[in-house]
C-alpha positions as CSV (number, residue, x, y, z in Angstrom):
1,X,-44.6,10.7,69.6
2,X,-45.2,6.8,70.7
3,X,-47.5,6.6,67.3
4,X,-45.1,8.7,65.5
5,X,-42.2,6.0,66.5
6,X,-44.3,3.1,66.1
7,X,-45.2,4.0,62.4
8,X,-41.6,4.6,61.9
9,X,-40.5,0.9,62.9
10,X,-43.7,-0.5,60.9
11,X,-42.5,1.1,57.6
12,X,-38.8,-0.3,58.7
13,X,-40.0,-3.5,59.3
14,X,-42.0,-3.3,55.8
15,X,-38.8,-2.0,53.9
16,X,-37.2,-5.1,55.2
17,X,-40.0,-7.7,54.2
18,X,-40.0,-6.4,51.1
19,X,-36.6,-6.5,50.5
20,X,-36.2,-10.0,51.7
21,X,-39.3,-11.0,49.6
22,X,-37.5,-9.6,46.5
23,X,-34.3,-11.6,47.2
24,X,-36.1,-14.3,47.2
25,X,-37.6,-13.9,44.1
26,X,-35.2,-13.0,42.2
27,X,-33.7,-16.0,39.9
28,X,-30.4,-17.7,41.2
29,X,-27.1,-17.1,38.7
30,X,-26.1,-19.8,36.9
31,X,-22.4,-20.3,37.8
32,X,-19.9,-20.6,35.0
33,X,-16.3,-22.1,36.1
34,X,-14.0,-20.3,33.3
35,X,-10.4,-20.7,32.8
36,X,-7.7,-19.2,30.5
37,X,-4.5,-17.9,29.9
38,X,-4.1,-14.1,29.7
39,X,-4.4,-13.0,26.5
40,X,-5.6,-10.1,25.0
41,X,-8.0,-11.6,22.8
42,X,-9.6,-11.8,25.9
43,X,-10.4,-8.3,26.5
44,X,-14.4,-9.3,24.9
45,X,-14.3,-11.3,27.9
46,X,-12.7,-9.0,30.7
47,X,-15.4,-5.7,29.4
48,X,-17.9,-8.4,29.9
49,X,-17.4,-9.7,33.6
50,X,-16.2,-5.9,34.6
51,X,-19.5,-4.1,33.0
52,X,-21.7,-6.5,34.7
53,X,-23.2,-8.1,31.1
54,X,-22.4,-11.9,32.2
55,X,-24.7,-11.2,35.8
56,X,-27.3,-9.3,33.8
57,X,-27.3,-12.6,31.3
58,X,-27.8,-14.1,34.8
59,X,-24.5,-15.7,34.8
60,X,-22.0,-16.0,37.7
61,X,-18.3,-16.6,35.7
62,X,-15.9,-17.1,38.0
63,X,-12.5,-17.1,36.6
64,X,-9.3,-18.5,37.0
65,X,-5.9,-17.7,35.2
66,X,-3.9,-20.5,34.3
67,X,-0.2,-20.0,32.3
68,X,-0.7,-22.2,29.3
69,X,-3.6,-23.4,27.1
70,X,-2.3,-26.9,28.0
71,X,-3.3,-26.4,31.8
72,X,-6.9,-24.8,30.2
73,X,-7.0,-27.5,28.2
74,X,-6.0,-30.1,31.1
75,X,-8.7,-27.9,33.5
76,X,-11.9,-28.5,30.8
77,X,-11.4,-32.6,30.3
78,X,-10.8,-33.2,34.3
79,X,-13.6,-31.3,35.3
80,X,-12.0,-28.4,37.3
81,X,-13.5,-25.9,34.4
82,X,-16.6,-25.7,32.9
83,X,-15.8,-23.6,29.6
84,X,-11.8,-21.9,28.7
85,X,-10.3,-20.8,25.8
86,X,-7.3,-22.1,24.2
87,X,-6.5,-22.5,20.9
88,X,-8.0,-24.3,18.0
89,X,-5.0,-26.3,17.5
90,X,-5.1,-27.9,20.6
91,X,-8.8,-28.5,20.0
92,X,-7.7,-30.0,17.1
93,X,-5.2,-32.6,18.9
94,X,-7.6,-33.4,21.2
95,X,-10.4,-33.8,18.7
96,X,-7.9,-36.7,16.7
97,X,-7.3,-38.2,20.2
98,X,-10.8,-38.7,20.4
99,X,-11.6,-36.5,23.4
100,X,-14.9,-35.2,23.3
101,X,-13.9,-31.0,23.3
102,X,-16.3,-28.4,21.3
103,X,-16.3,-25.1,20.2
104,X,-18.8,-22.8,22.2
105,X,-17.7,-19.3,21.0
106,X,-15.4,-17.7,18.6
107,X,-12.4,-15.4,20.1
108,X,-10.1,-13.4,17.8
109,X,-9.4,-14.2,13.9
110,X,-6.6,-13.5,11.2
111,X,-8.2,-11.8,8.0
112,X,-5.9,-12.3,5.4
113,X,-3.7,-9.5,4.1
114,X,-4.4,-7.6,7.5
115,X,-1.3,-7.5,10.0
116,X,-2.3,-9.5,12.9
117,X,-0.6,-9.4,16.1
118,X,2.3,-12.0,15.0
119,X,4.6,-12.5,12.6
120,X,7.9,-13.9,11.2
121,X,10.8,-11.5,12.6
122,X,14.5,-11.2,11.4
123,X,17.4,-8.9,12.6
124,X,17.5,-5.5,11.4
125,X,20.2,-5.8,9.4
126,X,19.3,-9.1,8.0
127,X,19.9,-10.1,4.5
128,X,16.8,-12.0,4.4
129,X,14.4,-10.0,2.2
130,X,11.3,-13.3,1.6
131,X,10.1,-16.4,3.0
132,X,12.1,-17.9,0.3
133,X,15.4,-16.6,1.7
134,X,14.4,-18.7,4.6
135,X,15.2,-22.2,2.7
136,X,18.2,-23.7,5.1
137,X,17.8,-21.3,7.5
138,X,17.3,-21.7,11.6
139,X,13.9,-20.6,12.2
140,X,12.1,-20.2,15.7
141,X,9.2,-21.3,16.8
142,X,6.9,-21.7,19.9
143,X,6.0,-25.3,19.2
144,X,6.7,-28.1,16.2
145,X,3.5,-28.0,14.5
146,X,2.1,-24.8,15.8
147,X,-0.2,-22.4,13.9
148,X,2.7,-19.8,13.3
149,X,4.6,-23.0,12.2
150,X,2.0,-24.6,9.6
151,X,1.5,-21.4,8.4
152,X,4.8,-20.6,7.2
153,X,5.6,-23.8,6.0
154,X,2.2,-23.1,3.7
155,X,3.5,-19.8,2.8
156,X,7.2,-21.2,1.8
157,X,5.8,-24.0,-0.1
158,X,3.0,-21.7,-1.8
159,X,5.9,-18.9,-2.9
160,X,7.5,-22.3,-4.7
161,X,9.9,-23.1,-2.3
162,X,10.5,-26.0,-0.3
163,X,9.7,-25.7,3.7
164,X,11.1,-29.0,4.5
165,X,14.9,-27.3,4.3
166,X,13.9,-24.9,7.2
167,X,15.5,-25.8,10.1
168,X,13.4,-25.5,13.2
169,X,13.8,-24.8,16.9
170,X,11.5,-24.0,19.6
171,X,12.2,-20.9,21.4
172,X,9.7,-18.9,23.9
173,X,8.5,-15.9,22.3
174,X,10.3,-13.1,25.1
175,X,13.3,-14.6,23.8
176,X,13.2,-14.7,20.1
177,X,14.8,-11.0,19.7
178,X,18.3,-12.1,22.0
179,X,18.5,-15.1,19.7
180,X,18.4,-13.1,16.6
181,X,20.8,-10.8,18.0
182,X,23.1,-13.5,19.3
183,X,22.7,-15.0,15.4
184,X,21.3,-18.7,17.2
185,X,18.4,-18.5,14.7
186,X,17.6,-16.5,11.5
187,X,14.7,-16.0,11.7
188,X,11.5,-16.1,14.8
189,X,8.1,-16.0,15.7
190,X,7.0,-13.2,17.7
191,X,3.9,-11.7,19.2
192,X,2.5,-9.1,21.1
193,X,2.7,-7.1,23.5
194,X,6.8,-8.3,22.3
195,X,6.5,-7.5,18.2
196,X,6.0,-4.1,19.1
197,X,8.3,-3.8,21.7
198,X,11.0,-5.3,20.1
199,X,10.2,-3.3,16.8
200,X,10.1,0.0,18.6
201,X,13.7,-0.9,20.5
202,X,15.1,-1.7,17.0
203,X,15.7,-5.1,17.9
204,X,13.7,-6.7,15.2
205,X,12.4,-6.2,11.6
206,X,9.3,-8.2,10.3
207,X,9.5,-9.9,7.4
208,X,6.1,-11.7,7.0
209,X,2.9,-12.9,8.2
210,X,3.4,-16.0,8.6
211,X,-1.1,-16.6,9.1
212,X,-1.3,-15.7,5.7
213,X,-0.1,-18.8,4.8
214,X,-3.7,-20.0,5.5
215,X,-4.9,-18.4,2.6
216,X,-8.4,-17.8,4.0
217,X,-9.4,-15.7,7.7
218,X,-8.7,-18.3,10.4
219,X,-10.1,-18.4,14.1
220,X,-6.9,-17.9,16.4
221,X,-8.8,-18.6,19.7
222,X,-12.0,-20.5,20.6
223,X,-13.9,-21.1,23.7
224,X,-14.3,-24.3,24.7
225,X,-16.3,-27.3,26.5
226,X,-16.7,-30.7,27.4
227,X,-19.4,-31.8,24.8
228,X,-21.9,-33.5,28.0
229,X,-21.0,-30.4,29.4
230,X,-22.5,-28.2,26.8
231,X,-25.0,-31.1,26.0
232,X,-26.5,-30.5,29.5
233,X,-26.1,-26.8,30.1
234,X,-27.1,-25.5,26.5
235,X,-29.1,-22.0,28.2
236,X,-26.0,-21.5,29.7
237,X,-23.6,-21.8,27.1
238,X,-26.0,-19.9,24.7
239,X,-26.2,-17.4,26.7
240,X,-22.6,-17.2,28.1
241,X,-21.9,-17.3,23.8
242,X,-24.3,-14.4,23.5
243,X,-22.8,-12.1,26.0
244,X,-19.7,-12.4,24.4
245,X,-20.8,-11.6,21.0
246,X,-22.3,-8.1,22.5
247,X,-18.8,-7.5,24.1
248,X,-16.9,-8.4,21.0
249,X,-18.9,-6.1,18.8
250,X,-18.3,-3.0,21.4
251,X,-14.4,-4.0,22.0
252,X,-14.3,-4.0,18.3
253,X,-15.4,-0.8,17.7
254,X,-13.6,1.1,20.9
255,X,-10.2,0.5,20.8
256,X,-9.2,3.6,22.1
257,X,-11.9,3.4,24.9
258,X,-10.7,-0.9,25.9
259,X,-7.2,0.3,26.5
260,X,-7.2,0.5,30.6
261,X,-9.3,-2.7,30.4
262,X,-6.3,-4.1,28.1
263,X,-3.6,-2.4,30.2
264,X,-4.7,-3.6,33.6
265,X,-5.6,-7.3,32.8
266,X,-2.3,-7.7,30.9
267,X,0.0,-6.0,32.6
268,X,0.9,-4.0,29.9
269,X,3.0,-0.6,29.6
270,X,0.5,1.9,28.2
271,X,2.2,3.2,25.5
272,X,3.0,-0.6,24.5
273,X,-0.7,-1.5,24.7
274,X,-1.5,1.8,22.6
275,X,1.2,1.1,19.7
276,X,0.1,-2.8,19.2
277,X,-1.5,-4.5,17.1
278,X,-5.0,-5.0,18.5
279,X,-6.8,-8.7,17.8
280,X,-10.5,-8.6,15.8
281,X,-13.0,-10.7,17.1
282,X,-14.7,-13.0,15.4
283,X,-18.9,-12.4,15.8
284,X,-20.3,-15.8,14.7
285,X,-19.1,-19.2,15.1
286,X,-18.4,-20.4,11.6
287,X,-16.0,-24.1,10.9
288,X,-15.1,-22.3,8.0
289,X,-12.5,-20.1,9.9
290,X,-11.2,-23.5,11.4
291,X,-11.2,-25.9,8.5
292,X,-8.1,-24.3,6.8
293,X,-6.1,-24.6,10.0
294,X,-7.0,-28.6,10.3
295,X,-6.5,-29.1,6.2
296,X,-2.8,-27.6,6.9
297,X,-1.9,-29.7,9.8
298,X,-3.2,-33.1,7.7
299,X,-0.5,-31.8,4.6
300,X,2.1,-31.0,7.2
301,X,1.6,-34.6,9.7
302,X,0.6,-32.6,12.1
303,X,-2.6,-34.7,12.1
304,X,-3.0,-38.3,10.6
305,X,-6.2,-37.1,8.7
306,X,-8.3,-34.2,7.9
307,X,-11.9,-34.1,9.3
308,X,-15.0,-31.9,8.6
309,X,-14.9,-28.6,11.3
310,X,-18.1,-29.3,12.0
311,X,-18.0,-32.6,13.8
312,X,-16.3,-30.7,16.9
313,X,-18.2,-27.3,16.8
314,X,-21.1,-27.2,19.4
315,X,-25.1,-27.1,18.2
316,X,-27.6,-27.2,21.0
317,X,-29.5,-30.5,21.2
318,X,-33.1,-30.9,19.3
């Protein structure tokens, strides 16, 4: 019995060793400080860090959720966040101002012709038929020089009217249907979850997307980093890059299957989430996709200058 005992606390105490020994050798994660604002061009993101893919890249993300790409932004240049995603517009500011941001990964893109998930709204009942009807008119807008507004202003100007008679205000997006109603604007951008929502209430009509404007498929969200960052992490950021490729090609193909991932990192209704226009992600990092939306900002001021894509999009150093 004493033998029998003994053996028995020899093969615990051997379990144990080797247990210690193999946490020991197994490599540390590299930890990854990643910030954004929800948004479900992030669902790539949330199937990676909830099916384990970033730990078995040997990665340790750990995220925080911030309410506006400015705070990202903000987050990424003082040092509080390592990598975030925002959107190439804002890269695109910072890029003019001199402030050393680059592109790491791709997030969703607009192919043209294909409905995204935004668009130019009007009342139901509106008279407005094309974006040409929209010369004078009050349009909405989340920001003065935004994508949604270069965009259209491209798309006016390319039908062969003139965008400088649209008269623009900035209104948050939840609130661009009351407005319409109320008849304070003619016309607004929207977005979803809200496009579909508002569309399936009979609140709104679309009218046009405004993206197409662009005339070419544009990136719509990008991950992001301070260059010395990237410069001195570059296995990290290849393989945080990589990781997120895999994910995009799976949420790609499984719409139907991503909708409780979408649902419970958004907050969404599920029927909502179900009926809405779903983002494509983009699966290489290409300046092509990025070089329209610069070219339009230099036309419209947005910018001073145009500049080559490429001068702000990441390459490992030789």
């Amino acid at each position: 019995m004493k033998l029998a005992r003994a053996a028995l606390i020899e093969l615990s105490l051997l379990a144990l060793s080797s247990a210690a020994i193999a946490q020991t050798s197994a490599p540390a994660l590299t930890t990854i400080r990643f910030t954004a604002a929800p948004s479900d061009d992030l669902l790539p993101f949330w199937y990676a860090q909830s099916s384990g893919m970033f730990k078995a890249a040997g990665l340790d993300v750990q995220v925080s959720s911030v309410s506006t790409g400015a705070i990202v932004t903000q987050a990424v240049i003082g040092g509080a966040a390592d990598i975030g995603r925002t959107s190439p517009q804002v890269l695109i500011a910072a890029h003019i101002r001199g402030i050393p941001l680059v592109i790491v990964a791709p997030g969703a893109i607009h192919r043209q012709n294909v409905q995204g998930n935004a668009a130019i709204a009007v009342a139901p009942s509106s008279p407005i038929k094309s974006v040409l009807d929209l010369q004078g008119k009050t349009v909405a807008c989340t920001a003065i020089g935004d994508v949604g507004y270069l965009g259209l202003r491209a798309l006016i100007d390319a039908a062969g009217g003139d965008s400088s008679t649209v008269k623009w205000i900035e209104i948050p997006i939840p609130a661009v249907a009351a407005a319409l109603d109320q008849g304070r604007i003619d016309a607004g951008l929207t977005t979803e979850p809200f496009m579909t929502r508002d569309i399936s209430a009979g609140k709104i009509r679309l009218l046009v997307d405004m993206l197409n404007g662009y005339r070419a498929t544009i990136m719509q969200g990008a991950y992001f980093a301070m260059r010395a960052y990237a410069d001195a992490n570059p296995d990290a950021i290849a393989r945080f890059a990589r990781v997120l490729r895999q994910a995009s090609i799976y949420t790609n193909a499984h719409v139907a299957e991503t909708l409780p991932l979408l649902v419970a990192n958004t907050g969404l209704e599920p029927d909502v989430a179900a009926k809405m226009h779903r983002t494509t992600m983009a699966l290489a990092l290409d300046p092509a996709q990025v070089q329209p939306l610069i070219d339009v900002a230099a036309k419209y001021k947005s910018i001073p200058q145009a500049f080559d894509a490429r001068d702000f999009f990441w390459t490992a150093p030789r």
